[in-house]
LUMGU-523413 format. One record per residue (C-alpha): chain; residue number from 1; x, y, z. Coordinates in Angstrom, 1 decimal, padded with zeros to 4 digits. Last residue first. Layout:
% residues N
(A NUM (X Y Z)) ...
% end
This chain:
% residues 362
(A 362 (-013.6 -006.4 017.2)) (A 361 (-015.4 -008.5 015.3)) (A 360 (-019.0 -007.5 016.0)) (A 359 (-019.0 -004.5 016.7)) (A 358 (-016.2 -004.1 013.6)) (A 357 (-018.6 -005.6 011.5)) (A 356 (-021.4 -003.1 012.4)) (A 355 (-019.2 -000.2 012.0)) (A 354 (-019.1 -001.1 008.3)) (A 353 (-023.0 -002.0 008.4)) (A 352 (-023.9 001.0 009.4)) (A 351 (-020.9 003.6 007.1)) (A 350 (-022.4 001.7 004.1)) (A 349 (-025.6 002.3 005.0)) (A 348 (-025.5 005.8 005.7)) (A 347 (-023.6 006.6 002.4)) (A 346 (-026.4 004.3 000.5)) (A 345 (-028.9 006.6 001.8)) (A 344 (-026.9 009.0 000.7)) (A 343 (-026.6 013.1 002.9)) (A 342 (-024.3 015.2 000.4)) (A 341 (-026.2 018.6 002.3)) (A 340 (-026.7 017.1 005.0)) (A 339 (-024.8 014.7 006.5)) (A 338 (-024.0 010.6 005.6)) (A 337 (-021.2 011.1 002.7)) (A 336 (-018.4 009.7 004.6)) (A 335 (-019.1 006.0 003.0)) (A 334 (-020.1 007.0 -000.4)) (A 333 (-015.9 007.7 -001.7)) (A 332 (-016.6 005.6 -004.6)) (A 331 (-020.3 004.7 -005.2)) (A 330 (-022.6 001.9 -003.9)) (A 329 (-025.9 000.8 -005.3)) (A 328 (-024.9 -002.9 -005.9)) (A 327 (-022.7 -002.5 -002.3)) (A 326 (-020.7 -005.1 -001.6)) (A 325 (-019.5 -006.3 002.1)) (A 324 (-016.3 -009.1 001.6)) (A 323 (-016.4 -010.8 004.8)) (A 322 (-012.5 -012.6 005.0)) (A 321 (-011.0 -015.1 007.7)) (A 320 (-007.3 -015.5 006.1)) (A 319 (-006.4 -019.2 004.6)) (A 318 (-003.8 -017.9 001.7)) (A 317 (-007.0 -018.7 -000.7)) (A 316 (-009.0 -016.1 001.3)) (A 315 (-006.6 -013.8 001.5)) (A 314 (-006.3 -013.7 -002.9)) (A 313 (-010.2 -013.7 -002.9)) (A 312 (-010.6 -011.0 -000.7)) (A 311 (-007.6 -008.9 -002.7)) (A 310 (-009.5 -009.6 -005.6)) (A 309 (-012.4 -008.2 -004.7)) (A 308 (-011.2 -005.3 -003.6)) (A 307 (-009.3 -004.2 -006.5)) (A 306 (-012.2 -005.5 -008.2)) (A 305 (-014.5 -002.7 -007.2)) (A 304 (-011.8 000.2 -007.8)) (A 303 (-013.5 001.9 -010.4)) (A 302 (-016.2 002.3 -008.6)) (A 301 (-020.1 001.9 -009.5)) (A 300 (-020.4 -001.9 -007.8)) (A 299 (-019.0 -000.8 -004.5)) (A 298 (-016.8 -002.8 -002.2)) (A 297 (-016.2 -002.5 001.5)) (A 296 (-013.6 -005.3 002.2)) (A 295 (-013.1 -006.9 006.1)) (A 294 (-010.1 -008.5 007.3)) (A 293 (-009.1 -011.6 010.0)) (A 292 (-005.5 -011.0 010.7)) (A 291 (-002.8 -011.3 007.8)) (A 290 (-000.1 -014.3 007.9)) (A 289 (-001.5 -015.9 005.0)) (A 288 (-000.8 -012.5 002.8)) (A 287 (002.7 -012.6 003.7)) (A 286 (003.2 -016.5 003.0)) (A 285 (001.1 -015.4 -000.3)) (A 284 (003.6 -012.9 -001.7)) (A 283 (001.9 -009.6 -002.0)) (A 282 (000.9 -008.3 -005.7)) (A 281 (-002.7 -007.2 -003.8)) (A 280 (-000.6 -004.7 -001.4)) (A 279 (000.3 -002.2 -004.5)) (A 278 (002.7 000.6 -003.2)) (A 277 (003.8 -001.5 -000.3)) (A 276 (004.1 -004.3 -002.8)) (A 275 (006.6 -003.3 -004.8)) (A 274 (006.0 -003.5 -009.0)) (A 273 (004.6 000.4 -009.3)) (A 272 (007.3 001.8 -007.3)) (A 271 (010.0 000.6 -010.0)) (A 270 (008.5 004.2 -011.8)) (A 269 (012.0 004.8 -014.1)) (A 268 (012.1 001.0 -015.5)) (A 267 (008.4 000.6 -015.0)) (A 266 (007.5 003.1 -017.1)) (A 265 (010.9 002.7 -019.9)) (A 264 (009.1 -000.9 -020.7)) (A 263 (006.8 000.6 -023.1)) (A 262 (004.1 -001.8 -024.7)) (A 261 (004.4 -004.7 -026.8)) (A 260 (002.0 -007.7 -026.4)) (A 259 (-000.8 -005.7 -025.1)) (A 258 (-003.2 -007.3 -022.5)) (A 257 (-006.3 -005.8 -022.3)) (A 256 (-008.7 -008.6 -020.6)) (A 255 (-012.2 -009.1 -022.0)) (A 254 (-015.3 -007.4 -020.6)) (A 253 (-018.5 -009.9 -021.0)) (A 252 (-019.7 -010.0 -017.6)) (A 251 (-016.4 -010.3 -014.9)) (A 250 (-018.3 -009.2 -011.9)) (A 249 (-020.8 -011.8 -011.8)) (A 248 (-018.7 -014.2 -013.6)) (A 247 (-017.0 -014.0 -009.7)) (A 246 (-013.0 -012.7 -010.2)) (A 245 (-009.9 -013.8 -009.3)) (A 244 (-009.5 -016.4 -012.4)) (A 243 (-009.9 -014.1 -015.3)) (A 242 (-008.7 -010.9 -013.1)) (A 241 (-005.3 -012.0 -012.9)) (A 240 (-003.7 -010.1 -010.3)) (A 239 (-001.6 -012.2 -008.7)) (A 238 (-001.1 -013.9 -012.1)) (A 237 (001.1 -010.5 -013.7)) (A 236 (003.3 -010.5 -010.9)) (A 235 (006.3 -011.9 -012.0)) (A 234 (005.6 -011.0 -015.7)) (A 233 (006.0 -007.3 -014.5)) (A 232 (009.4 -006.9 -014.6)) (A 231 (009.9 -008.7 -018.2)) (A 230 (007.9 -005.9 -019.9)) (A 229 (007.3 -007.8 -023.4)) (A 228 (003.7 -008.9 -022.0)) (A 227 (003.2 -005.4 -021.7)) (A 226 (002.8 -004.3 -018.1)) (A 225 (003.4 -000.6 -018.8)) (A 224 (001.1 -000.7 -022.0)) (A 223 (-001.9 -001.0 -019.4)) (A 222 (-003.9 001.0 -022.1)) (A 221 (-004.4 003.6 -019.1)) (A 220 (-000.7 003.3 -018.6)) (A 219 (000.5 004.5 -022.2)) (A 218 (-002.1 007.4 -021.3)) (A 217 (-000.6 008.4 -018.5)) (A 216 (002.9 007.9 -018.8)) (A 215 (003.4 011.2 -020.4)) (A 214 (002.7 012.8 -017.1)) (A 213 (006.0 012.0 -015.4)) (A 212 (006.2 010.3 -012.2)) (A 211 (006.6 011.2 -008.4)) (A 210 (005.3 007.9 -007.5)) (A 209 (002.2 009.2 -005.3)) (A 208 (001.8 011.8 -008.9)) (A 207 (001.8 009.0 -011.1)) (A 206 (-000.8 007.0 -008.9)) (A 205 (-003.5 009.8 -008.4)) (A 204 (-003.2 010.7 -012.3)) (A 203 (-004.2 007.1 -012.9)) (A 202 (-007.0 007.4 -010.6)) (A 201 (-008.0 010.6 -012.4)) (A 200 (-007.8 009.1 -015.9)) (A 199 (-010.1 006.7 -014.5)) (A 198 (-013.6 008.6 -013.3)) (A 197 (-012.7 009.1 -009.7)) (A 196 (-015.4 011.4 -008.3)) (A 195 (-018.0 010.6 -011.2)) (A 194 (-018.0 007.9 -013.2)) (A 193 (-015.8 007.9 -016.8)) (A 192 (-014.2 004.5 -017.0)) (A 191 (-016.9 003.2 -014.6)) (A 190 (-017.1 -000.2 -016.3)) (A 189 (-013.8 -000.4 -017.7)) (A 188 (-012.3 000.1 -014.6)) (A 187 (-014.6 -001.9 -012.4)) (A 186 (-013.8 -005.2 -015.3)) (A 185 (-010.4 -004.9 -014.5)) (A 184 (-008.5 -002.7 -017.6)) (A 183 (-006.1 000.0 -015.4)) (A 182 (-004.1 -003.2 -014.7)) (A 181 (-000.7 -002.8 -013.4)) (A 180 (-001.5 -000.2 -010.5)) (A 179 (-002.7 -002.3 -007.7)) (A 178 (-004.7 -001.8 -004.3)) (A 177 (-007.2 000.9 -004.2)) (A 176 (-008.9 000.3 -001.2)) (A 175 (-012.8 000.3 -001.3)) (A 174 (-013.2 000.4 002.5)) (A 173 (-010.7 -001.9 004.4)) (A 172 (-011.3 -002.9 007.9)) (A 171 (-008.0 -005.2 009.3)) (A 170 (-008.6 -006.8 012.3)) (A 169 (-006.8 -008.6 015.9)) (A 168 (-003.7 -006.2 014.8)) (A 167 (-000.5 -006.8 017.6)) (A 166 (000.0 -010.3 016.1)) (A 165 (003.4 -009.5 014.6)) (A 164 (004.4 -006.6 015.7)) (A 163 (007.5 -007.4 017.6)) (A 162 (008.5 -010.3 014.9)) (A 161 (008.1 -007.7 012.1)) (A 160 (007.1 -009.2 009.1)) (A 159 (003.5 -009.7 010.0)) (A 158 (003.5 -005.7 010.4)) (A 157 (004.3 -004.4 007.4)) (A 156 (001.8 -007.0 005.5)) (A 155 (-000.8 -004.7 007.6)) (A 154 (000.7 -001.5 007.2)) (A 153 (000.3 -002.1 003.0)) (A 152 (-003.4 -002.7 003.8)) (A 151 (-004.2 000.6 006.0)) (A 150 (-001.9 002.4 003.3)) (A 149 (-004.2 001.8 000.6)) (A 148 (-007.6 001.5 002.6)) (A 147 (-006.1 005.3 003.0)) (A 146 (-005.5 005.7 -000.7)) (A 145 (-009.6 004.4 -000.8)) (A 144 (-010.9 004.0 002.9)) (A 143 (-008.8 003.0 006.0)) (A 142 (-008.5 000.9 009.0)) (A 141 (-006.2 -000.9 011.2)) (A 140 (-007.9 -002.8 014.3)) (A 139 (-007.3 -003.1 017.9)) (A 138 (-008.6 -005.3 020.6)) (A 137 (-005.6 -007.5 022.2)) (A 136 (-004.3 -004.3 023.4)) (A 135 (-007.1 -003.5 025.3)) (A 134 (-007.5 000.5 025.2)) (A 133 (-007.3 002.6 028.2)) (A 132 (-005.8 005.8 026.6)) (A 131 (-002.6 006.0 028.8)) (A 130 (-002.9 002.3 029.3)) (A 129 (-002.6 002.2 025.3)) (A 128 (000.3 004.8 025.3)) (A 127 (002.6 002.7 027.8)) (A 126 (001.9 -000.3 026.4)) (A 125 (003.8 001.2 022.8)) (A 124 (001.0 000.1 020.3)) (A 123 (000.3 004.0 019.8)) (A 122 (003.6 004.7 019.0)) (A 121 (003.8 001.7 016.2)) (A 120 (000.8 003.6 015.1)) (A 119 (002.2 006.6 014.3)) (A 118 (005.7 005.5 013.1)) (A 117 (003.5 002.5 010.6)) (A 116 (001.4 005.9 009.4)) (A 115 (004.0 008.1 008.7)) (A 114 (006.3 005.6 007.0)) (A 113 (003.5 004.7 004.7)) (A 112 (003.3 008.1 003.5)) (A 111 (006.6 008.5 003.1)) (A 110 (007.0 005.4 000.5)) (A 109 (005.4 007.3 -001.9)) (A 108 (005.8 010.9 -001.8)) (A 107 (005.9 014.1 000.1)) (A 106 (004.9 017.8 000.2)) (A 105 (003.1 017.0 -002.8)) (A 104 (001.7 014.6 -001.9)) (A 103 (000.4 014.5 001.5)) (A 102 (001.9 013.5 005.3)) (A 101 (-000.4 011.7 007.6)) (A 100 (-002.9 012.9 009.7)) (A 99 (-003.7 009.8 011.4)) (A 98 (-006.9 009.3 012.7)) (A 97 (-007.0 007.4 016.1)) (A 96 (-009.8 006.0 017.2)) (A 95 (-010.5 005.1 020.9)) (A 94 (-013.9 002.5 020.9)) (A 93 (-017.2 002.9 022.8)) (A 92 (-018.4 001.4 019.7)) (A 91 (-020.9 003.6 018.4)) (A 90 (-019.6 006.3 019.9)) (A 89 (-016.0 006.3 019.3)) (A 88 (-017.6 005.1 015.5)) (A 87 (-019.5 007.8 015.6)) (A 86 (-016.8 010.5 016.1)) (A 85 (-014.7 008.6 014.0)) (A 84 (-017.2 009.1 011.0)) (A 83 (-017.9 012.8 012.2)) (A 82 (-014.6 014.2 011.6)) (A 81 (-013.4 011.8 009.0)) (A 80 (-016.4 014.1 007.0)) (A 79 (-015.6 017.5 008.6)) (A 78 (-012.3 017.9 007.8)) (A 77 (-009.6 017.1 010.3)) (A 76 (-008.2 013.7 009.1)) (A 75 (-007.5 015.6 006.0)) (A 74 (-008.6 015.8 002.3)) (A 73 (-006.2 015.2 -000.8)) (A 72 (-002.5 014.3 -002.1)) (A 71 (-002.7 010.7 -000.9)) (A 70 (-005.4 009.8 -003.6)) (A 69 (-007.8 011.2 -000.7)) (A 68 (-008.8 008.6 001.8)) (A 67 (-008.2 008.5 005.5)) (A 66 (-006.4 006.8 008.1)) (A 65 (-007.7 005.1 011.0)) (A 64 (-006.3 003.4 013.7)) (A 63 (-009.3 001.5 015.8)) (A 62 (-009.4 000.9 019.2)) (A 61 (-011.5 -001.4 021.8)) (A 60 (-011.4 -000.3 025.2)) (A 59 (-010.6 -000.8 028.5)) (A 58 (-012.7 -000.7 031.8)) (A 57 (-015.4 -003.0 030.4)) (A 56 (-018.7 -003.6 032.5)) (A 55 (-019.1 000.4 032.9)) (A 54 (-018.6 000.5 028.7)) (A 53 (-016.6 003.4 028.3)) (A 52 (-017.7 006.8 026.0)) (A 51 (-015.6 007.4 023.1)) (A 50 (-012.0 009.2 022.9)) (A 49 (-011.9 010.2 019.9)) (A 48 (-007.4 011.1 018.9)) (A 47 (-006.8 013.1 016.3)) (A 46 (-003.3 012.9 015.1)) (A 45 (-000.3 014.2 014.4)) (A 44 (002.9 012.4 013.1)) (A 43 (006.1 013.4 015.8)) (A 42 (006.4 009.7 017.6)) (A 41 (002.6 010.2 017.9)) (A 40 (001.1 013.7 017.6)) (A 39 (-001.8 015.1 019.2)) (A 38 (-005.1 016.8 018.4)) (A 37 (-008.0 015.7 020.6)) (A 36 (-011.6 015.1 021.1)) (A 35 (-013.0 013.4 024.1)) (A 34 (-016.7 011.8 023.0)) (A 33 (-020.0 011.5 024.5)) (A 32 (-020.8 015.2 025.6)) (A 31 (-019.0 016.4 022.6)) (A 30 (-015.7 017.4 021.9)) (A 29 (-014.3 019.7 019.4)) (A 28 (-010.7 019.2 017.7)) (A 27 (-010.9 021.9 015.2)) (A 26 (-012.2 021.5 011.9)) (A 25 (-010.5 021.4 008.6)) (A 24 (-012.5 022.9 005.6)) (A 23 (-015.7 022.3 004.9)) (A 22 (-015.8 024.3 001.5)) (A 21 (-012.8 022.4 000.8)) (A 20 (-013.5 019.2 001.1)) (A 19 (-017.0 019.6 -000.5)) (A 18 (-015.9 022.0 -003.5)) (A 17 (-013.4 019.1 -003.9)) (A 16 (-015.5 016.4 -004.1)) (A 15 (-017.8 018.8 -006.6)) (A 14 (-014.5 019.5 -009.1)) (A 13 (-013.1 016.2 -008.6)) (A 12 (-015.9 015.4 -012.2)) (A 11 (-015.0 018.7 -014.0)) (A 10 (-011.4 017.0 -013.9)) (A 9 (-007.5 016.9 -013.2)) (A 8 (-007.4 020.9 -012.9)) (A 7 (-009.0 020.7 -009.3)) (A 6 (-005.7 018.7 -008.5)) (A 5 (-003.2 021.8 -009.2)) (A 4 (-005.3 024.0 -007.6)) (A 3 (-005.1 022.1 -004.6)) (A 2 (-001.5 021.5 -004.3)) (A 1 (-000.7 024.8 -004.4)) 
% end
């Protein structure tokens, strides 16, 4: 199945998946402190934690959140999302819902994002957030990696719908992966070959979200799909213009890779890679201006540092609040590791001062 064919992309998935699987899915189990349970909304399922009240405040803050996992991988019932909602119900005294959205290859790009806007939009009905207490001028959309993906492309969703407009007081994203023109930022050339998503994996991750072929791969990892001679992609090419977006920090010596002929057939049969809800950093700027105050989890050994980064930059420059948290020490994927036996210091201190910001934000 879908596993198999994803533990043949690398040796280097081969320990993130021994972990997701080796866990496996756990049932909804509540504590003493938190109300666990499996529902759906509007026919998605979900995990609802139900934390603890605050006797001064009888409703709550809530946070939707949807997991990472190149949207082919992992679940919002494996042990990991498990116990980071659990705290963060805790923590917070908050109501987080974990969607448990649809996965390549049962489905592709743009289902995923349907499943998570119908699940939420459910949740924001007043009827469902009396029904769970929450405050509706408290809630914030959330994600990490592919689900920092679909957190961000919910977002823009949402300020173009005049009913939803302002219903998001934050957006929390943890090393989103946000763009698939440049496979040549700095972050990429950098951890070309790091563990848990060396590059050739993230590039994998995209082709099969779009349903594509294989044999774009390589052309893609040498950014030939957004040759200079690809007219589609001109359009977007300064949204994401690493040069300018980027701190000298980040940008060190690493020169762009911009090929003056490349193959235009990629973006001719994979349009996907040129919309927006697939890539949210390629967003017009009257959509990005009219985002909620955001947060960015970045990490300095990940190929999708800059993603990030760039996205702060571009919301800042459109007017939006930003606090961009980066991690010098930080990995992809560090934030769920926090337990025995993957238990990171830098795991537990990126998970802290994530739920930190949303204390004090939210």
């Amino acid at each position: 199945s879908n596993l198999i064919h994803y533990l043949g992309l690398s040796h280097h998935l081969l320990a993130l998946n021994f972990i997701i699987v080796s866990f496996g899915k756990k049932s909804a189990w509540s504590s003493a402190q938190v109300k666990v349970t499996d529902t759906d909304f509007d026919g998605v399922e979900v995990r609802v934690f139900e934390g603890p009240p605050k006797p001064e405040e009888p409703l709550k803050r809530s946070v939707v959140y949807i997991h990472g996992g190149g949207w082919a991988l992992a679940s919002a019932k494996i042990r990991y999302y498990d116990e980071l909602c659990t705290a963060m119900a805790e923590e917070l005294n908050a109501v987080i819902v974990s969607i448990e959205y649809r996965l390549v290859p049962k489905v592709y790009f743009p289902e995923q994002i349907h499943d998570v806007v119908r699940a939420t939009k459910y949740f924001l009905k007043p009827e469902v957030l009396q029904k769970y207490m929450v405050d509706p001028g408290r809630i914030c959309i959330s994600g990490d990696s592919a689900g920092g993906n679909l957190a961000a492309a919910l977002g823009q969703q949402f300020t173009q719908d005049a009913s939803l407009k302002n219903k998001l007081k934050l957006q929390a994203l943890i090393y989103p992966v946000l763009q698939a023109l440049d496979f040549n930022t700095p972050s990429y050339q950098q951890n070309v070959n790091t563990p848990i998503l060396p590059r050739y994996v993230m590039v994998k991750y995209w082709v099969d979200y779009f349903k594509g072929n294989y044999d774009f791969v390589q052309a893609m990892i040498v950014n030939n799909h957004t040759s200079l001679d690809v007219e589609e992609a001109a359009a977007v090419r300064a949204r994401l213009n690493w040069t300018s977006l980027l701190p000298a920090s980040f940008t060190k010596n690493y020169k762009p890779v911009v090929q003056t002929t490349g193959n235009a057939r990629i973006v001719q049969e994979l349009p996907q890679l040129l919309d927006a809800r697939s890539a949210p950093l390629i967003a017009d700027q009257a959509v990005l201006q009219l985002l909620p105050k955001t947060y960015i989890l970045t990490c300095e050994h990940d190929v999708l540092r800059d993603d990030g980064i760039m996205y702060a930059k571009r919301l800042e420059s459109a007017g939006v609040e930003v606090t961009l948290d980066h991690f010098e020490d930080g990995f992809h994927g560090c934030m769920i590791f926090t337990s025995w036996p993957t238990n990171f210091s830098v795991g537990i201190r990126t998970r802290n001062s994530y739920i930190k910001w949303l204390d004090q934000n939210l």
